[in-house]
C-alpha positions, 0 to 999 in steps of 0.5 A: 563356660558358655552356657555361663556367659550366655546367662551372664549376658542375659542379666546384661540385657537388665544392667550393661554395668554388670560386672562379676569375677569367675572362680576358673577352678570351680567354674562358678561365679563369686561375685555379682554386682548390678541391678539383679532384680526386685526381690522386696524391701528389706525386714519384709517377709519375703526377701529371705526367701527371694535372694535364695531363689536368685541364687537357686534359679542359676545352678549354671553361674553359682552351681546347686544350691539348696536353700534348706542348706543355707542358714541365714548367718547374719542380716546387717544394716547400712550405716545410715550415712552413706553418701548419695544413696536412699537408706535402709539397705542391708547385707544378708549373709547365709552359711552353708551346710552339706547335710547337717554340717557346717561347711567352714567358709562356705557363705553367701551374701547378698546385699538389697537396697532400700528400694528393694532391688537386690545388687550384690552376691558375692558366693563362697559356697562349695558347688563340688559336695557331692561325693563328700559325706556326712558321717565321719568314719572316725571318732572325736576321741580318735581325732584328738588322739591323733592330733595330741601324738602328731603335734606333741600336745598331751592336754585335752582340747578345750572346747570339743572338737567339731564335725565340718567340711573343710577345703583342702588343696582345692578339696572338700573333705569331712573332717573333725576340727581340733582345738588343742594346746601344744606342750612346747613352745613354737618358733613365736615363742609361746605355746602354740594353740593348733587348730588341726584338721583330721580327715574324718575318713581316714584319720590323716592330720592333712592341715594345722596352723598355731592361732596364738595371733603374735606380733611375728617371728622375732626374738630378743628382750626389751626395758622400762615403762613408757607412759611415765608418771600416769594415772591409774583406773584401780579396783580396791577389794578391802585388802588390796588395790587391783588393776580391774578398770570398771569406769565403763561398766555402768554403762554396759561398758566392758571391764578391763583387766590387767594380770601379773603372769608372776604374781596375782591375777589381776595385778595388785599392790599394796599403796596403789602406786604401782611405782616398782620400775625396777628391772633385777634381779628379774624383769618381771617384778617391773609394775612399769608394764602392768601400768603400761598395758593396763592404760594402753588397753582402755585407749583401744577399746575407746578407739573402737567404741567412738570410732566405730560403736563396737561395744569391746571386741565381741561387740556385747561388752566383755572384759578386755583380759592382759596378762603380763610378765608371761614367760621368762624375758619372752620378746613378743606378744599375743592374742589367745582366742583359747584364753580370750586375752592378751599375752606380753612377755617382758622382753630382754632388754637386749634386742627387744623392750617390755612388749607393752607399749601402745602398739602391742595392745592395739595389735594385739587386741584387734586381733580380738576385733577380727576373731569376732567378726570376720574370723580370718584364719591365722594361715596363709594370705587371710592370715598376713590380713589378719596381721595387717589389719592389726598393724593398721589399728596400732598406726592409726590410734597412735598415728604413726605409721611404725610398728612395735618402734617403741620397744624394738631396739635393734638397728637392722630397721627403725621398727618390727614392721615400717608400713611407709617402706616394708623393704626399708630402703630395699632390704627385704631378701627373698632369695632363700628360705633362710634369707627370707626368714633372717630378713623379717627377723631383722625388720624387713618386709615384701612391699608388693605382691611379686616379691611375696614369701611362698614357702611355709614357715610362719605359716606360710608368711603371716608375717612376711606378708602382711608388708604388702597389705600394710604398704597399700594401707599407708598409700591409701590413707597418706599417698604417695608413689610406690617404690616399686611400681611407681604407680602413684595413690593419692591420699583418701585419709584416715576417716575414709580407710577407717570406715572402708576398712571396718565394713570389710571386717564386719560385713564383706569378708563375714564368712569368708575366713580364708579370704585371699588378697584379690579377694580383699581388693574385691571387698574395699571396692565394694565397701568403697560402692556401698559407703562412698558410692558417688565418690570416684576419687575414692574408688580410683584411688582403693585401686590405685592402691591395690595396683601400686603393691600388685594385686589384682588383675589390670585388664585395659584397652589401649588408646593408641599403638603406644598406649602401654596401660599407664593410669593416669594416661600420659598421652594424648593420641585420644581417638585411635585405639587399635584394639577396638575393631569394627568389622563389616562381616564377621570374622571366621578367625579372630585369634589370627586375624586380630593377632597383630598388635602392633597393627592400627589398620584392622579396622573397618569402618560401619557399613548401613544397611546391615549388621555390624560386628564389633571385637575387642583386644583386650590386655592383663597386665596384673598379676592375677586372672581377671574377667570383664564386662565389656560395653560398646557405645557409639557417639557422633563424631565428636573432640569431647566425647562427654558420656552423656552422649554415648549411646550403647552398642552391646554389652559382653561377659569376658573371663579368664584373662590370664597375666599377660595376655591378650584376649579378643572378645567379640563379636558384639553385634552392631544392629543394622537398625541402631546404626546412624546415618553416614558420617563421622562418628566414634566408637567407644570401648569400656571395661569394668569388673568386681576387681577394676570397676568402671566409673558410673559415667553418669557421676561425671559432672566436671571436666576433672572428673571427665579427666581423671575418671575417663580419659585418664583410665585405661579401662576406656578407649575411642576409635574414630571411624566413619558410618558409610552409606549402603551403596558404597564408601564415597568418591576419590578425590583431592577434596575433602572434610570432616565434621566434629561437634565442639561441646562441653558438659551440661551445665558446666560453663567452662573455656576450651582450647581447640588445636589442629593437628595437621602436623602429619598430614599433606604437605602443601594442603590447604585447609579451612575450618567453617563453624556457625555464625557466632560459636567462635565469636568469644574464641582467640584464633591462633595461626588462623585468618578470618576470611570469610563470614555471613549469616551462617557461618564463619570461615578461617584459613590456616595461616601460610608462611613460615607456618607452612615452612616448618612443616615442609622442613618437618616432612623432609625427616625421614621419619615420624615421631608416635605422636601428632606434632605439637609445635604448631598452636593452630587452633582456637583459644578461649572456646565457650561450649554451653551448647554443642556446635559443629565444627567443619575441617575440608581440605584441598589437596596440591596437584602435585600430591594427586599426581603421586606423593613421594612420601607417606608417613607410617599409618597414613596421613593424618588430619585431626581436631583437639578438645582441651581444657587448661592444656589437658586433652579431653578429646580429639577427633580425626581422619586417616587418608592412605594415597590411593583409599582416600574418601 
């Protein structure tokens, strides 16, 4: 691992906004993202061969690669209207193969942007194939033989089985891949269609799933059409009318198709009114259905041809099949990637309606849509995507956020699966096997991560789980505040998550079949960068979302004692972040000698002359493992740290940061010859990761933006401290000052309130504040006189009196509350900062309090300055006096 960070940090030295996840079992890097060189522009020769060699050049983060392994899978193109970036960027995406194998999810992609600068890999390849070999000890007909007699199937696969490799409880094995139908109906009802790994060596059937793609594990009947008196796209062959729509086909559109699984295939009637709505003496002579499925089918291959130019589901025109009145009163549907079409039973009328109305087609045929394009597996967590990814297209073409409502008629829930609300009010019970399963059976879902279904059944939740995704996707496209969490998403609307959401299928999940939750997390975000990458609403908000079902790490630094990882920040104790810690000389423990976090003094402050040493505590409070970049920078003592004036310290890869933990990282050195002259400054902390990026500080051009993007993110922390000069660090006294500059952002002209917080300090001292002649001329003192002004500067003193009571009457409390106190408005109202000026506090402290002082408040005295625009903190800068270290 340290040789891994060791290369990590050398492509730091290129891009300090590098970010990048670890896979910890594997100990190789699957994901990069920054400038990770020049490699060409995209269509020329020489980029193919370029990214392999990057990723062939680093055996130590992506482990060996053999470019004559790797077959270019795809090259895909930007979308050409992508807001804030140059065009002609793609997306290059290589399968693997060990031997003459395929490896299934086995992929690489690389994505190079139309300046030629290659600025993402994210690498699923297998890095432990050594052992594995390449011939299969067993036969193909011996595989099938196996699989036939352990899962009842006594038909023949339809297509061969294949030879891959294939990961299996964290172990590749070559094994043949079988495709073959079951004889007896599997707990959804209708006939599974297994897909079976048999270890080619051994013959062990060691992993199945059924890939008949249902709507989930109900059971019950169902009545009626529901789109009423309708017209009908019909096919006359000159001796019956059929339901084959071809009004497309002209246009290399596809056909669309609609079968009677009790009579002809495709439906037909006599008169070409399709108007038998009779439910006896058995439901499957209703033509309600076939209208029903034949006009909900062309509204989702519509949906996805204007909203996302995809030509049917294969993208190349095929014929959009239906087949109703499948089974005997069978109270679901599905999508059959063995038939290439859609079956629905007619329900019972009891517990279930005609599994036909528009929710069914539309879920039921983007499983279509994803089984061509990124090819999820029906198993597990990349299988509760599949079906979230279903249930999302059946809300937004309907807009509704309730699936399968319309012909659900139990009242356990108002539908199969409520995305605004999983639980329905809390009613999702996990606490058994049994329980879990009656509980989705009745329409309740898990709507966040902790909460998730881990046993096996419905092979292993793929439709318990989906709830999680489903609650992220409603959250992210209407906001609101999760009821769980409680962390709040703002909407980004249905257009953004449509097109986020359609780069994930058809790009950064291509080749990645067993894509887990985190790792959908990762693909938004990256989605999110390539589509939206000016936008920081959009990006905060896709992780918001995540965090709100509790996916994903959240690896924060705090901005105070008090600071518990919060987004947005609810405090406003800006300056004092306890986990950022300069150090003179570098610590020979840090584990022990940083281990107190409820400690705010193992701070030192920057010694010139010599190196420096800084360390970072950095806290999971996630779900799940994270890594980190973490960059140091350095400001001038400053109320508004504006990221234009940062200036960088060092930069470090941090991984494997388990849930709930604490990591010191460090040191990062602070060079003697980048460290300014003595005086006050600010170090800054920042955080970024695949999983949790950072804002690009250099999109921040209003003071929202800085508020929302910086000061509210816990992934940024500021600690105030001073350069001291090499000699020593200044004289005892009872006098003393500190010096801040007072600035806005560039170009924006924009009024500051400025406050002194001097609640927690000195008792009885006397303070003025001095600033250049002119800078306060358009500002409102609050609780300040003017006392003095000349050509150069204007000089205010805090006002006496009952100002000076109450806080006399405060210090006599015997103790202090976390916050600097907020009840005296001393400072300036109305503060124009087009150009930054400094700001000078000194003080004199009483005789009486040199003497001795019979109380000091936790942690010190405390003097500071507070930035803020429209009662909203932007920053604050202060000092700390201890009786007896004062300086």
């Amino acid at each position: 691992m340290n040789g891994k960070m060791e290369s990590l940090t050398k492509l730091l030295q290129a891009d300090r906004r590098l970010v990048f996840r670890v896979d910890e079992t594997l100990g190789v890097v699957r994901y990069l993202k920054g400038n990770l060189g020049k490699v060409g522009r995209p269509g020329s020769k020489e980029v193919q061969a370029a990214v392999l060699q990057f990723l062939k050049a680093r055996p130590d983060l992506f482990g060996p690669a053999d470019p004559k392994q790797l077959k270019l899978l795809s090259e895909i193109a930007d979308p050409k209207n992508v807001q804030g970036r140059a065009g002609g960027g793609t997306s290059l995406i290589f399968q693997q193969s060990h031997g003459s194998v395929a490896v299934y999810g086995g992929t690489v992609r690389f994505h190079v942007t139309g300046e030629g600068i290659l600025d993402t890999v994210a690498c699923e390849l297998f890095p432990d194939l050594g052992e594995v070999p390449t011939k299969p000890k067993i036969g193909s007909k011996e595989a099938v033989a196996i699989v036939q007699k352990e899962l009842g199937a006594s038909g023949e696969p339809p297509q061969p089985p294949t030879v891959v490799i294939y990961r299996h409880k964290r172990k590749p094995r070559l094994a043949w891949r079988v495709s073959i139908r079951g004889d007896k109906p599997g707990h959804h009802g209708a006939l599974p269609e297994w897909i079976a790994y048999v270890d080619a060596g051994t013959g062990e059937l060691f992993f199945h799933y059924d890939n008949f793609q249902t709507a989930g594990p109900v059971a019950g009947t169902g009545t009626g059409h529901y789109s009423g008196a309708v017209s009908v796209n019909a096919w006359y062959d000159d001796t019956t009318y059929q339901l084959r729509d071809t009004t497309r086909t002209g246009t290399g559109g596809p056909e669309i198709r609609t079968d009677d699984d009790k009579g002809t295939q495709p439906s037909s009637d006599a008169d070409n009114t399709w108007d038998v709505t009779a439910t006896t003496p058995t439901r499957d002579v209703c033509q309600g259905a076939e209208v029903d499925a034949h006009r909900y089918v062309s509204g989702v291959i519509d949906y996805y041809s204007t909203v996302h130019g995809r030509n049917s589901y294969d993208g190349l025109g095929a014929t959009a099949l239906a087949r109703v009145h499948v089974g005997t009163n069978w109270c679901n549907g599905g999508w059959s990637p063995m038939n290439q079409r859609v079956n629905l039973g007619d329900g019972n009328g009891t517990t279930w309606d005609y599994c036909c109305d528009h929710d069914w087609l539309a879920h039921e045929f983007t499983h279509a849509y994803t089984e061509h394009t990124c090819a999820l597996q029906y198993s597990g967590e990349s299988g509760a995507l599949n079906e979230s990814l279903s249930d999302l297209c059946a809300a937004l073409i309907n807009s509704d956020w309730l699936i399968f409502e319309d012909s659900w008629l139990q009242v356990t829930a108002p539908a199969c699966r409520n995305m605004i609300d999983p639980t329905n009010g809390g009613n999702w019970d996990n606490s058994s096997e049994a329980a879990a399963q009656a509980s989705v059976m009745a329409g309740h879902q898990p709507s966040h991560y902790n909460d998730r279904y881990t046993g096996t059944w419905d092979y292993s939740g793929v439709h318990i789980n989906s709830g999680i995704i489903n609650n992220m996707f409603y959250l992210l496209t209407v906001g609101g505040t999760h009821l769980t969490s409680a962390v709040v998403v703002t909407a980004i609307g249905q257009s953004a998550v449509e097109q986020l959401v359609w780069r994930c299928m058809t790009v950064n999940l291509v080749g990645n079949p067993t894509c887990t939750f985190s790792q959908f997390r990762e693909a938004m975000l990256d989605a999110c960068l390539d589509l939206f990458p000016t936008d920081l609403a959009k990006l905060t908000q896709v992780k918001n979302a995540f965090n709100a079902v509790g996916i994903g790490p959240d690896v924060y630094v705090r901005d105070n004692l008090a600071d518990t990882g919060l987004e947005p920040y609810p405090g406003s104790y800006l300056y004092a972040s306890p986990d950022v810690i300069n150090r003179q000389t570098a610590s020979a423990d840090p584990t022990t000698e940083f281990a107190d976090m409820g400690s705010d003094s193992l701070w030192q402050n920057v010694k010139a002359g010599q190196p420096n040493y800084v360390y970072v505590r950095i806290q999971n409070r996630g779900n799940q493992t994270g890594d980190t970049t973490l960059n140091v920078y350095f400001i001038p003592a400053t109320s508004f740290g504006v990221p234009a004036a940062w200036i960088p310290v060092g930069s470090l890869p941090v991984a494997g940061i388990a849930s709930g933990t604490v990591r010191i990282a460090g040191p990062i050195t602070f060079p003697s010859a980048l460290i300014p002259v003595p005086g006050h400054y600010c170090m800054i902390g920042v955080l970024s990761s695949s999983l949790d990026p950072a804002p690009d500080t250099g999109l921040i051009a209003t003071v929202p933006a800085y508020i929302d993007f910086v000061r509210n993110t816990n992934n940024i922390a500021y600690r105030n401290m001073d350069v001291e000069p090499a000699g020593g660090a200044g004289t005892a006294g009872g006098t003393g000052a500190i010096e801040t500059v007072v600035q806005g952002l560039p170009g924006q002209l924009q009024h500051y309130e400025l406050r002194l917080d001097f609640g927690k300090f000195v008792p009885g001292a006397k303070i003025v504040i001095k600033a250049p002649a002119g800078a306060l001329a358009g500002a409102i003192p609050r609780g300040l006189k003017l006392v003095a002004r000349d050509k150069t500067q204007d000089i205010y003193e805090v006002l006496r009196g009952p100002a000076a009571a109450r806080q006399r009457s405060f210090y006599g409390q015997p103790e202090l509350p976390a916050e600097p106190v907020k009840a005296l408005a001393i400072g300036f109202d109305g503060v124009h900062a087009e150009k930054p000026f400094p700001l000078k506090v000194e003080w004199v402290l009483p005789k009486d309090f040199l003497a001795g002082a019979k109380y000091v408040p936790p942690g010190g005295y405390v003097l500071a300055v507070r930035q803020s625009w429209r009662g909203q903190s932007v920053g604050a800068f202060g000092i700390k006096l201890v009786p007896g270290k004062m300086g």
